[in-house]
N, C-alpha and C positions, 0 to 999 in steps of 0.2 A: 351229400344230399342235394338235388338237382332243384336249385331256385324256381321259385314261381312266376310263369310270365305276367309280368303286371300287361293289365289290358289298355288301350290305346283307348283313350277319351275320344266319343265320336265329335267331327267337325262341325262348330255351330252352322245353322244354314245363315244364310245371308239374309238380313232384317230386309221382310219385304217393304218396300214404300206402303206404307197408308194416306188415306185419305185426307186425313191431320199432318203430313209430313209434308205429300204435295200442294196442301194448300200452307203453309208456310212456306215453303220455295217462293211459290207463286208470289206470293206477298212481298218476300226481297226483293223477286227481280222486280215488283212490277215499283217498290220503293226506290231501286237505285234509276231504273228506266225514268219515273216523275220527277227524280232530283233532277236526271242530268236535262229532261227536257223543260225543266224550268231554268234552267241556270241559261242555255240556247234562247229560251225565250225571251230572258231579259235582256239577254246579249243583242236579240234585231233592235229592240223598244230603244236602249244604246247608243245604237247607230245612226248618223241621220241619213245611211242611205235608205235604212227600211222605212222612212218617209218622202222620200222622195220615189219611191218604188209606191207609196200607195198613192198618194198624188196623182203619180200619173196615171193608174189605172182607175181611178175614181174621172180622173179628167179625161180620158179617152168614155169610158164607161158613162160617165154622165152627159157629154155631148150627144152620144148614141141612142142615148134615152132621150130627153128632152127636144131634141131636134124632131124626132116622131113626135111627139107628145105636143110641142108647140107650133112643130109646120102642117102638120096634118091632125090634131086633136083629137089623136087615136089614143082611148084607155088603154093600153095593153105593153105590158113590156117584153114583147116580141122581140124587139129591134134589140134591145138589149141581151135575151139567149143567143139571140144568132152572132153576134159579135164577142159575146162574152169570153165560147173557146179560142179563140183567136187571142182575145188579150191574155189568157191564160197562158200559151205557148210561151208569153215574155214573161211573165209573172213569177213563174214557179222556176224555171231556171234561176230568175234574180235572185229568188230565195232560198234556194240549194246553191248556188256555186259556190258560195263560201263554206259552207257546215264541213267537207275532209278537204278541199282543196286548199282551205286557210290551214288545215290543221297538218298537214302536209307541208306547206311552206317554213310555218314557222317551226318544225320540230317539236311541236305540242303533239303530236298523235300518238307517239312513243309513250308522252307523260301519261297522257289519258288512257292508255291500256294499261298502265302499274294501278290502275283506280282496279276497286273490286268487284267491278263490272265485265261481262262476256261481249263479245264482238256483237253480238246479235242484240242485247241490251243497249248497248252503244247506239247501235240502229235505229232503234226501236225510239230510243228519246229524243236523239237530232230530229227523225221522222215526223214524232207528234210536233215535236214543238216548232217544224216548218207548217204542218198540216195547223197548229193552232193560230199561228201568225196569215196565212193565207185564207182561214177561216176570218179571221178579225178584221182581213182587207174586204170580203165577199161583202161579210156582213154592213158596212158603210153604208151598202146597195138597200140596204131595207127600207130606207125610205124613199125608192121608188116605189114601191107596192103598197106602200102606207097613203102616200097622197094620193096615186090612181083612187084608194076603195077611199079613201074622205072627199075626192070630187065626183066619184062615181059608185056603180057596182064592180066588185071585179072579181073575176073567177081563181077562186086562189088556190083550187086544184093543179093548173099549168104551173103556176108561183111556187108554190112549196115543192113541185116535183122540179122544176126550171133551178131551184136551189141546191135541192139535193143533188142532182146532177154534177153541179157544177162544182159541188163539195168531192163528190168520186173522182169525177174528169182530173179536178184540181190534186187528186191525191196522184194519182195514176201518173200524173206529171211530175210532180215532185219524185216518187220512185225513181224516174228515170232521170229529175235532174241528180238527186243524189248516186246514183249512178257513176253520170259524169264529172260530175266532183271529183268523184274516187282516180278516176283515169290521168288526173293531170295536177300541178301544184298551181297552175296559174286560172285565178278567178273566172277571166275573161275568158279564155278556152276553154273551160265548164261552162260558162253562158251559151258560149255558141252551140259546143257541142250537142247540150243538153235542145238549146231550141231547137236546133238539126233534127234529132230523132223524133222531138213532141208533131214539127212543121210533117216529116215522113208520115208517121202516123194520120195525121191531120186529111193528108192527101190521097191515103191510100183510098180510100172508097170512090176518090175523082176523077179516079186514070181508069175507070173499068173499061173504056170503049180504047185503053190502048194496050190493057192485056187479055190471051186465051181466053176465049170463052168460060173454056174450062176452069181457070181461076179467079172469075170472075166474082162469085162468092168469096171468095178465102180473102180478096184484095177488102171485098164489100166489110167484111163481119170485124177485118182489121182496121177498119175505120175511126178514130174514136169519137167523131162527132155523128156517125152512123150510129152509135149507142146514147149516144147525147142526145138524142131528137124524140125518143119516146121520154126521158125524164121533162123535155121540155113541152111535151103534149100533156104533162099529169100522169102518164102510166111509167109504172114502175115495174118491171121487168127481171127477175132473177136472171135472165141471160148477159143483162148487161151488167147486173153487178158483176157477175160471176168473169165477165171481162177485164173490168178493170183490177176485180180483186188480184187476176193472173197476173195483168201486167205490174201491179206492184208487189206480188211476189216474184215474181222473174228479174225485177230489177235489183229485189234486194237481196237474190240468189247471186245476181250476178257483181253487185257491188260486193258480196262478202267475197266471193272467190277473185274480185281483183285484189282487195287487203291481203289477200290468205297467200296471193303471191311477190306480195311486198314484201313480207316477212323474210 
């Protein structure tokens, strides 16, 4: 008598993600992301060169204000946006060259990826937690805008767009110094490198009478103080966010594909 074919169980499907599933993802990474860029943060506070890094930018930065402010008795801290990107170029390199460059030296970056964290998590926390230490140098500056409107009126539309600015600009530099972190194990050669590409940037909208006509825009739009100058008027611009948003995605594209060839 000829057995019966037992039938073949169909294949369960594949549990779609839900809504509840992605946002508990979300929630890990964004927990192991906070851990690691609080542990980063405590590590500049640590340090006494990330006081000596704010010092000086507070002392380049307060001369620049004050000097207007007491030789010529102009309310306004103009003089301060216009010199601000500038100190920045030092700034945020100072603050990135250590974050993969130390971790590269010392053979700690090996340990740090046995953590339960993804490369791009990695990223993500070094990032904020340069972007929150760089915020906390900006911030010192508030009490320039505080004494102008106590001695005066002051228009605090240029102010709070002149900040925000300098909070993107400031991001967009870090990107890139984080970056150049990635490229090398020694501090100092991330500083330079990184001010290199911020200084490039910087210049590029300045040489238009010595490139093509034709690329005369393309040099202009890659300017990053060409995007800096409507935050520092009070207008706020989606084009220029949408600038600086690139360049710190492109940097962190390119910083993960230098790790990814380290391996």
């Amino acid at each position: 008598m000829a057995s019966k074919t037992q039938p073949i169980p169909p294949t369960p499907a594949a549990a779609t993600p839900t809504p509840a599933l992605w946002q508990e993802q979300l929630a890990v990474a964004w927990e192991r992301i906070w851990g690691l860029s609080k542990k980063e943060l405590y590590s500049y506070f640590y340090s006494p060169i990330a006081y000596v890094v704010i010092v000086i930018y507070l002392g380049f930065a307060g001369w620049f204000f004050f000097s207007r402010f007491f030789l010529f008795g102009q309310l306004e801290l103009r003089a301060y946006f216009e010199t601000a990107p500038l100190l920045l170029m030092f700034l945020a390199p100072a603050i990135t060259m250590r974050l993969l460059a130390e971790e590269t030296h010392s053979g700690s970056y090996e340990m740090l990826m046995t953590l339960p964290l993804t490369e791009v998590q990695m990223l993500c926390g070094k990032f904020l937690a340069a972007l929150a230490f760089l915020a906390v140098t900006i911030g010192f500056t508030v009490c320039y805008p505080l004494t102008l409107a106590f001695l005066g009126r002051l228009d605090w539309g240029p102010v709070v767009g002149g900040y925000l600015g300098l909070l993107v600009l400031g991001a967009a530099y870090l990107g890139i110094g984080l970056f150049t972190s990635a490229l090398t194990r020694n501090q100092i050669v991330a500083f330079i490198l990184g001010f290199a590409v911020c200084f490039a940037l910087f210049l590029a909208d300045k040489v238009l009478m010595l490139v093509p006509a034709g690329l005369a825009g393309f040099f202009e739009y890659l300017g990053t103080e060409y995007h800096f100058q409507s935050f520092a008027r009070g207008i706020i611009d989606t084009k220029d966010l949408v600038y600086y948003g690139t360049l710190i995605v492109l940097a962190f594209a390119a910083t993960r594909l230098v790790l990814e060839r380290r391996k």
